[in-house]
N, C-alpha and C positions, 0 to 999 in steps of 0.2 A: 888402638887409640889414634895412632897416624891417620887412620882412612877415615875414621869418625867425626873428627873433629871440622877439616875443612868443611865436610857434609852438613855438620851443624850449624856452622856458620851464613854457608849458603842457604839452609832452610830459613832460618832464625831472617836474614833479608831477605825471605821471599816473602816471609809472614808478616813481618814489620810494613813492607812493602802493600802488601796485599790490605792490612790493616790501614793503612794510610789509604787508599783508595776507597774503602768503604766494601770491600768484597771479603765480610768477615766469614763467610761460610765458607772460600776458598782458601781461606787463612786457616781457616779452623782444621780444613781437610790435610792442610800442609802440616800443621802441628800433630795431629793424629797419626800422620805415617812415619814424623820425627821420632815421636817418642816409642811407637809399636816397631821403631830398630834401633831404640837404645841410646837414642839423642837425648840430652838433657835440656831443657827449652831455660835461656836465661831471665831475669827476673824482669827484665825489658820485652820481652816476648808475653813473657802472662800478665804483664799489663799492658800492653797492649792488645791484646785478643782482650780481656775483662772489658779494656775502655769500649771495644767495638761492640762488644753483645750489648752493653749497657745501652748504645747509641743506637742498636736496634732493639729496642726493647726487649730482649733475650735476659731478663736478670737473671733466674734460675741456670744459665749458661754459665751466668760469670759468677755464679756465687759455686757452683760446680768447681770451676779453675781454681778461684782465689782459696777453697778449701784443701781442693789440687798441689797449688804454689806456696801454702801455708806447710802443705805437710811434706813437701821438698826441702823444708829449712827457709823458703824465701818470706820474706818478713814485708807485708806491704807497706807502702808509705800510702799519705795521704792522696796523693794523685787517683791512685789504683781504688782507693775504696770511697772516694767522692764521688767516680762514677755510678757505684752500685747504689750511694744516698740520695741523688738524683734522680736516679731510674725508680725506686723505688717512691721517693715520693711525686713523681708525675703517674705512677699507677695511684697514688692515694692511699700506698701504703704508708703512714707518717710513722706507726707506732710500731710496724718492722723496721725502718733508718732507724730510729731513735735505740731500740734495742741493739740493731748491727755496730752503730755507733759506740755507743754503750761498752759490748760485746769489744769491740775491737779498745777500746783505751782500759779494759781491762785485762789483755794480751800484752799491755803497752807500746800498742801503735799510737803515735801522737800524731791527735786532729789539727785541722788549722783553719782559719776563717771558712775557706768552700767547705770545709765539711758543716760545718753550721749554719750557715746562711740558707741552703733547700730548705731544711728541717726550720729555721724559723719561719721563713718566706710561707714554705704550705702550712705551718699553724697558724700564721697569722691569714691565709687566702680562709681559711677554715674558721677563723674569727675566733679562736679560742689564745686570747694576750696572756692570758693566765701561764700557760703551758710555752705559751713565746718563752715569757720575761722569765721564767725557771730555767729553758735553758740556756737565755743568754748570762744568768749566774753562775752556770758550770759551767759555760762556755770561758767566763772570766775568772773564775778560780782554777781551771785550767792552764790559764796565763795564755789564751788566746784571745787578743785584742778585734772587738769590733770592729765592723768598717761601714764603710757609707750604706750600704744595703741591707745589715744586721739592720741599723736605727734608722734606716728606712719606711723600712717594712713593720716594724715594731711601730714608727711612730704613726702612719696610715692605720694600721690594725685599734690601734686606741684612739684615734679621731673617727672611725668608723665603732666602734662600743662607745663613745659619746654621742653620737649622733644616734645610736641605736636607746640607748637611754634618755636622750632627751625625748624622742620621737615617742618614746611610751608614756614619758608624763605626762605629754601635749596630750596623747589620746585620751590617759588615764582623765586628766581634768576637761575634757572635751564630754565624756562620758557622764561628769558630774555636773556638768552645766547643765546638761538635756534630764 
């Protein structure tokens, strides 16, 4: 355990390190030879390699890890799994976040504002208010409080489905003039 430990510790800032740089492949290769001799990677290590895959679009990396750091006993917080909400919905996945999301406050990790705000932000870039405004109601029975970008996004999302319904009437009685 004596000889272990420094070991880990010097890996553990090579990978933090390396994560911070943006070289998560190098990071990664660091982590893979920690734990293939018996290193334990701290829970600041697997989030930070998750935050990196995430940042390169690698989700299936980080969703790899965080199943990884889940079933070491490490419990993620919201930092660690707003990356992977993000990631996933700039692929356009919304309704894999909203499950992961889901998924995970029923684990009893507790979300916080960034983890709700992508998931409103691309329902509403996707023009469905509907599915916004439901989850900004879990989002509030949760007892996490809006912020300036929730009712942002939400309020462009419904002046753009006003404008989309008006534009249909105009046509609609445009059609009945002629």
């Amino acid at each position: 355990m004596g000889k272990l430990f420094p070991r880990a510790v010097e890996r553990s800032s090579r990978i933090l390190g390396l994560c911070k740089e943006g070289s998560i492949e190098d990071a990664k290769r660091v982590y893979d030879q920690m734990t293939k001799e018996g290193g334990i990677p701290s829970a600041l290590v697997y989030s930070s390699l998750i935050h990196g895959f995430c940042q390169k679009g690698l989700i299936k990396e980080a969703f790899e890890l965080m199943n990884e750091m889940i079933s070491r006993g490490y419990f993620p917080i919201a930092t660690t799994f707003n990356s992977k909400i993000i990631g996933l919905c700039k692929e356009g996945k919304i309704g894999s976040a909203v499950n992961l999301l889901e998924d995970l406050v029923g684990r009893g990790c507790l979300p916080d504002v960034e983890s709700y705000n992508p998931l409103v932000e691309a329902l509403c870039r996707k023009g469905d208010f509907q599915k916004a405004l439901l989850l900004l109601l879990k989002m509030v029975d949760k007892g996490v409080v809006p912020d300036f970008c929730t009712w942002n996004s939400l309020v462009l999302c419904l002046c753009q489905e006003k404008m989309w319904i008006e534009d249909k009437i105009m046509f609609r009685e445009h059609n009945l003039l002629e």
